[in-house]
Steps between C-alpha positions, in 0.01 A plus 500: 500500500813731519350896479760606255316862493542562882866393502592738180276784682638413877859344424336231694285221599418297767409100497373331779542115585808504262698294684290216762552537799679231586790542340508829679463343837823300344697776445437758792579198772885521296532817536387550852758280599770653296430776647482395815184619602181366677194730329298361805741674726569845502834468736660403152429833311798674582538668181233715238557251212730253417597412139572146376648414148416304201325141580544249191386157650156381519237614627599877357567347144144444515375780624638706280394278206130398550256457176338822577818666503634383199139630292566855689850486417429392112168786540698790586879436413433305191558159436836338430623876608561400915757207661313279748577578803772313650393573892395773686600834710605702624256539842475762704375376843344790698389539842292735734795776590433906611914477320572641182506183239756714304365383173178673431580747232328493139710335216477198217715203499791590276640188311824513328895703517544575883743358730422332807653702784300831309109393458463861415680394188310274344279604175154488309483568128130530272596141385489374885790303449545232767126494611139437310293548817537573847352257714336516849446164699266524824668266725273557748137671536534830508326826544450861507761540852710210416769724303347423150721585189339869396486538122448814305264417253540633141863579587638247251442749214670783677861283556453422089493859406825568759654174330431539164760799420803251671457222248617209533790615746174578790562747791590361857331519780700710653434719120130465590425592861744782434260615204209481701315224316381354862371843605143450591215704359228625621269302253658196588320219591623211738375130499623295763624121407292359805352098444443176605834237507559405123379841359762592225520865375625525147683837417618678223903515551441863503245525760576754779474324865615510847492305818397678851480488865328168690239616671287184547533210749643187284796456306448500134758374208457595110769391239583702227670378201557589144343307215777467276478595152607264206585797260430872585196708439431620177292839379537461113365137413426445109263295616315727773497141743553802764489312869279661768831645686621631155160658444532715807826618418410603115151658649747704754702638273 
Protein backbone atom coordinates (compact mmCIF):
# COMPACT_ATOMS: atom_id res chain seq x y z
CA UNK A 1 0.00 0.00 0.00
CA UNK A 2 1.54 3.29 -1.41
CA UNK A 3 1.03 6.18 1.66
CA UNK A 4 -0.16 8.78 -0.73
CA UNK A 5 -0.68 11.19 2.50
CA UNK A 6 3.03 11.00 3.64
CA UNK A 7 4.39 11.60 0.12
CA UNK A 8 1.95 14.83 -0.48
CA UNK A 9 2.96 15.94 3.28
CA UNK A 10 6.90 14.86 2.89
CA UNK A 11 7.48 15.19 -1.04
CA UNK A 12 8.45 11.67 -0.39
CA UNK A 13 8.35 8.09 0.35
CA UNK A 14 10.36 5.33 0.86
CA UNK A 15 9.72 1.46 -0.31
CA UNK A 16 11.68 -1.23 0.77
CA UNK A 17 12.37 -4.62 -1.16
CA UNK A 18 11.37 -2.72 -4.41
CA UNK A 19 13.68 -4.12 -6.46
CA UNK A 20 15.09 -8.12 -5.29
CA UNK A 21 18.07 -8.29 -4.61
CA UNK A 22 19.38 -10.09 -7.11
CA UNK A 23 19.04 -8.13 -9.79
CA UNK A 24 20.94 -5.64 -7.72
CA UNK A 25 23.80 -7.97 -7.14
CA UNK A 26 23.47 -8.00 -11.23
CA UNK A 27 23.90 -4.61 -11.69
CA UNK A 28 26.52 -3.33 -9.04
CA UNK A 29 29.13 -6.29 -10.30
CA UNK A 30 28.74 -3.98 -13.99
CA UNK A 31 29.41 -1.16 -12.62
CA UNK A 32 32.25 -2.04 -10.37
CA UNK A 33 34.00 -3.12 -13.24
CA UNK A 34 33.26 -0.16 -15.35
CA UNK A 35 34.53 1.61 -13.00
CA UNK A 36 37.30 -0.13 -12.39
CA UNK A 37 37.10 -0.67 -8.91
CA UNK A 38 37.41 -3.61 -6.39
CA UNK A 39 34.82 -2.48 -3.29
CA UNK A 40 36.76 -5.28 -1.36
CA UNK A 41 39.88 -3.28 -1.81
CA UNK A 42 40.40 0.02 -0.72
CA UNK A 43 43.83 0.59 -2.89
CA UNK A 44 41.18 1.24 -5.74
CA UNK A 45 39.39 4.31 -4.14
CA UNK A 46 41.40 6.89 -5.51
CA UNK A 47 38.72 9.28 -5.98
CA UNK A 48 35.43 10.67 -3.56
CA UNK A 49 32.83 9.42 -6.12
CA UNK A 50 32.78 8.42 -9.44
CA UNK A 51 29.77 8.93 -11.77
CA UNK A 52 28.67 6.44 -14.45
CA UNK A 53 25.93 7.15 -17.16
CA UNK A 54 22.72 5.80 -18.32
CA UNK A 55 22.55 1.72 -18.37
CA UNK A 56 19.70 0.45 -20.89
CA UNK A 57 20.42 -3.38 -21.13
CA UNK A 58 19.19 -5.92 -18.82
CA UNK A 59 19.43 -6.34 -15.72
CA UNK A 60 18.75 -2.28 -15.16
CA UNK A 61 15.62 -2.49 -17.54
CA UNK A 62 14.36 -4.51 -14.85
CA UNK A 63 15.21 -2.89 -12.09
CA UNK A 64 13.85 0.02 -12.91
CA UNK A 65 10.59 -1.66 -14.01
CA UNK A 66 9.56 -4.23 -11.31
CA UNK A 67 5.61 -4.86 -10.50
CA UNK A 68 5.92 -2.91 -7.39
CA UNK A 69 7.27 -0.12 -9.19
CA UNK A 70 4.93 0.14 -11.78
CA UNK A 71 1.73 0.26 -8.83
CA UNK A 72 3.96 3.18 -7.09
CA UNK A 73 4.53 4.74 -10.29
CA UNK A 74 0.61 4.42 -11.42
CA UNK A 75 -0.11 5.42 -7.19
CA UNK A 76 1.64 8.60 -7.16
CA UNK A 77 2.25 9.83 -10.85
CA UNK A 78 -0.98 8.59 -12.19
CA UNK A 79 -1.58 6.00 -14.50
CA UNK A 80 -1.05 6.17 -18.25
CA UNK A 81 0.68 9.72 -17.12
CA UNK A 82 4.67 8.11 -16.83
CA UNK A 83 6.94 6.24 -19.85
CA UNK A 84 8.35 2.92 -18.62
CA UNK A 85 11.50 3.21 -17.94
CA UNK A 86 13.79 2.36 -20.61
CA UNK A 87 17.04 1.61 -18.18
CA UNK A 88 18.54 3.11 -15.44
CA UNK A 89 21.07 5.96 -14.01
CA UNK A 90 22.75 7.86 -13.52
CA UNK A 91 25.00 6.36 -10.28
CA UNK A 92 26.95 8.06 -8.18
CA UNK A 93 29.55 5.62 -6.70
CA UNK A 94 30.97 7.02 -3.42
CA UNK A 95 33.71 6.08 -1.26
CA UNK A 96 35.23 6.70 2.29
CA UNK A 97 37.38 10.14 1.47
CA UNK A 98 38.42 13.14 4.31
CA UNK A 99 38.33 15.12 0.25
CA UNK A 100 35.77 17.42 -0.65
CA UNK A 101 33.19 15.29 -3.02
CA UNK A 102 32.50 18.71 -4.70
CA UNK A 103 28.90 17.91 -5.15
CA UNK A 104 27.14 18.23 -1.89
CA UNK A 105 25.15 21.36 -2.19
CA UNK A 106 21.15 21.44 -1.92
CA UNK A 107 19.23 21.57 -5.31
CA UNK A 108 16.34 19.50 -7.44
CA UNK A 109 16.95 17.82 -10.64
CA UNK A 110 16.07 20.37 -13.28
CA UNK A 111 14.66 18.68 -16.51
CA UNK A 112 14.33 20.57 -19.64
CA UNK A 113 16.13 23.97 -21.86
CA UNK A 114 19.88 23.89 -20.68
CA UNK A 115 22.83 23.13 -22.65
CA UNK A 116 25.25 20.59 -21.87
CA UNK A 117 28.59 22.33 -21.29
CA UNK A 118 26.28 24.83 -18.64
CA UNK A 119 24.33 22.35 -16.07
CA UNK A 120 23.64 25.56 -14.30
CA UNK A 121 21.39 26.13 -17.24
CA UNK A 122 19.07 23.73 -17.25
CA UNK A 123 15.30 24.49 -15.94
CA UNK A 124 12.21 23.38 -13.73
CA UNK A 125 8.76 24.80 -14.41
CA UNK A 126 5.26 24.04 -11.93
CA UNK A 127 4.33 21.58 -14.80
CA UNK A 128 7.75 19.52 -14.13
CA UNK A 129 8.26 19.14 -17.61
CA UNK A 130 10.71 16.34 -18.45
CA UNK A 131 10.30 14.45 -15.06
CA UNK A 132 7.12 12.82 -12.98
CA UNK A 133 9.27 11.61 -10.08
CA UNK A 134 12.66 11.58 -8.97
CA UNK A 135 13.90 8.32 -8.26
CA UNK A 136 16.50 6.93 -5.76
CA UNK A 137 17.90 3.29 -6.32
CA UNK A 138 19.99 1.74 -3.28
CA UNK A 139 22.56 -0.14 -5.10
CA UNK A 140 24.01 -1.19 -2.19
CA UNK A 141 23.06 -1.31 1.72
CA UNK A 142 23.48 1.69 3.05
CA UNK A 143 23.44 3.71 6.18
CA UNK A 144 23.55 6.65 8.34
CA UNK A 145 27.82 7.25 7.47
CA UNK A 146 27.66 5.80 4.10
CA UNK A 147 27.03 9.37 2.36
CA UNK A 148 23.17 8.88 2.17
CA UNK A 149 21.22 11.31 -0.19
CA UNK A 150 19.89 14.10 2.58
CA UNK A 151 16.38 15.28 1.71
CA UNK A 152 14.59 18.27 3.05
CA UNK A 153 11.35 17.15 3.83
CA UNK A 154 8.29 19.34 3.03
CA UNK A 155 10.54 21.35 0.71
CA UNK A 156 8.60 20.31 -2.41
CA UNK A 157 5.91 22.93 -1.62
CA UNK A 158 8.39 25.70 -1.12
CA UNK A 159 10.14 25.18 -4.95
CA UNK A 160 6.13 25.29 -6.20
CA UNK A 161 5.47 28.63 -4.72
CA UNK A 162 9.15 29.97 -6.26
CA UNK A 163 7.96 28.18 -9.61
CA UNK A 164 4.63 29.03 -9.89
CA UNK A 165 5.09 32.93 -10.84
CA UNK A 166 7.66 31.62 -13.99
CA UNK A 167 4.98 29.61 -15.75
CA UNK A 168 5.54 27.49 -18.01
CA UNK A 169 9.00 29.12 -19.08
CA UNK A 170 10.47 27.73 -15.13
CA UNK A 171 13.56 29.46 -13.57
CA UNK A 172 17.10 27.77 -13.87
CA UNK A 173 19.04 26.55 -11.53
CA UNK A 174 21.36 28.86 -11.69
CA UNK A 175 17.75 31.41 -11.27
CA UNK A 176 17.13 29.33 -8.13
CA UNK A 177 20.23 28.96 -5.96
CA UNK A 178 20.75 32.61 -6.81
CA UNK A 179 17.18 33.31 -5.20
CA UNK A 180 17.90 31.44 -2.28
CA UNK A 181 15.31 28.68 -2.65
CA UNK A 182 18.09 26.04 -1.26
CA UNK A 183 18.80 28.25 1.77
CA UNK A 184 18.23 26.09 4.74
CA UNK A 185 15.97 27.00 7.62
CA UNK A 186 16.13 26.67 10.83
CA UNK A 187 12.83 24.54 11.02
CA UNK A 188 14.05 22.35 8.54
CA UNK A 189 14.01 18.91 8.95
CA UNK A 190 16.48 16.33 7.28
CA UNK A 191 15.74 12.58 6.53
CA UNK A 192 18.49 10.66 5.34
CA UNK A 193 17.86 8.09 2.22
CA UNK A 194 19.77 5.26 4.19
CA UNK A 195 18.42 1.25 3.30
CA UNK A 196 18.96 -2.07 2.54
CA UNK A 197 20.12 -2.98 -1.45
CA UNK A 198 16.81 -2.67 -3.55
CA UNK A 199 15.28 0.15 -1.35
CA UNK A 200 13.81 2.71 -3.91
CA UNK A 201 12.98 6.30 -2.71
CA UNK A 202 10.23 7.88 -4.69
CA UNK A 203 10.39 11.79 -4.84
CA UNK A 204 8.41 14.52 -5.80
CA UNK A 205 10.44 16.22 -8.88
CA UNK A 206 10.49 19.15 -6.65
CA UNK A 207 11.92 17.66 -3.63
CA UNK A 208 14.95 19.54 -2.18
CA UNK A 209 18.09 17.01 -1.69
CA UNK A 210 21.74 16.75 -1.52
CA UNK A 211 24.50 14.26 -1.41
CA UNK A 212 27.46 14.54 1.37
CA UNK A 213 30.74 13.47 2.60
CA UNK A 214 31.61 9.39 3.00
CA UNK A 215 32.26 8.90 6.23
CA UNK A 216 31.66 5.12 6.60
CA UNK A 217 33.88 2.13 5.71
CA UNK A 218 32.23 0.51 2.37
CA UNK A 219 31.55 1.84 -0.88
CA UNK A 220 27.98 2.50 -1.57
CA UNK A 221 26.20 3.18 -5.20
CA UNK A 222 22.51 4.76 -5.58
CA UNK A 223 21.06 5.57 -9.12
CA UNK A 224 19.00 8.34 -9.67
CA UNK A 225 16.82 8.70 -12.57
CA UNK A 226 13.82 10.57 -13.71
CA UNK A 227 10.46 8.90 -14.22
CA UNK A 228 9.44 10.33 -17.35
CA UNK A 229 6.22 11.89 -17.78
CA UNK A 230 3.76 10.98 -20.69
CA UNK A 231 2.07 14.51 -20.70
CA UNK A 232 2.84 17.27 -18.08
CA UNK A 233 1.25 17.95 -14.77
CA UNK A 234 -1.91 19.48 -14.63
CA UNK A 235 -3.60 21.87 -11.66
CA UNK A 236 -7.05 22.61 -13.34
CA UNK A 237 -8.60 19.07 -14.25
CA UNK A 238 -12.53 19.22 -15.10
CA UNK A 239 -12.51 16.14 -13.78
CA UNK A 240 -10.55 16.70 -10.33
CA UNK A 241 -8.56 12.96 -11.29
CA UNK A 242 -5.72 15.20 -9.46
CA UNK A 243 -2.50 12.62 -9.13
CA UNK A 244 -0.77 12.45 -5.72
CA UNK A 245 2.32 14.68 -7.17
CA UNK A 246 -0.32 17.16 -8.60
CA UNK A 247 -2.03 17.24 -5.22
CA UNK A 248 1.07 18.51 -3.51
CA UNK A 249 1.64 21.13 -5.87
CA UNK A 250 -2.18 22.56 -5.82
CA UNK A 251 -2.04 22.12 -1.73
CA UNK A 252 1.38 24.34 -2.00
CA UNK A 253 0.16 26.94 -3.71
Amino acid sequence: MIDTAAFIRDGFIRLENAVPRELIAACSTILWREAGVDPADPQTWTKPVIRLGFHAGSPFRETANTPVLHCAYDALAGSGRWQPPGGLGTFPLRFPSSDDPGDAGWHIDVSFGGTPDDFFSWRANIVSQGRALLLLFLMTDIGDDDAPTRIRVGSHGDIARRLAPAGEAGLSLRDLLESGAFDKSPGDHVALATGEAGTVYLCHPFLVHAAQPHRGTHPRIIAQPPLIPSMPLCLDRGDAAYSPVEQAVRAAL
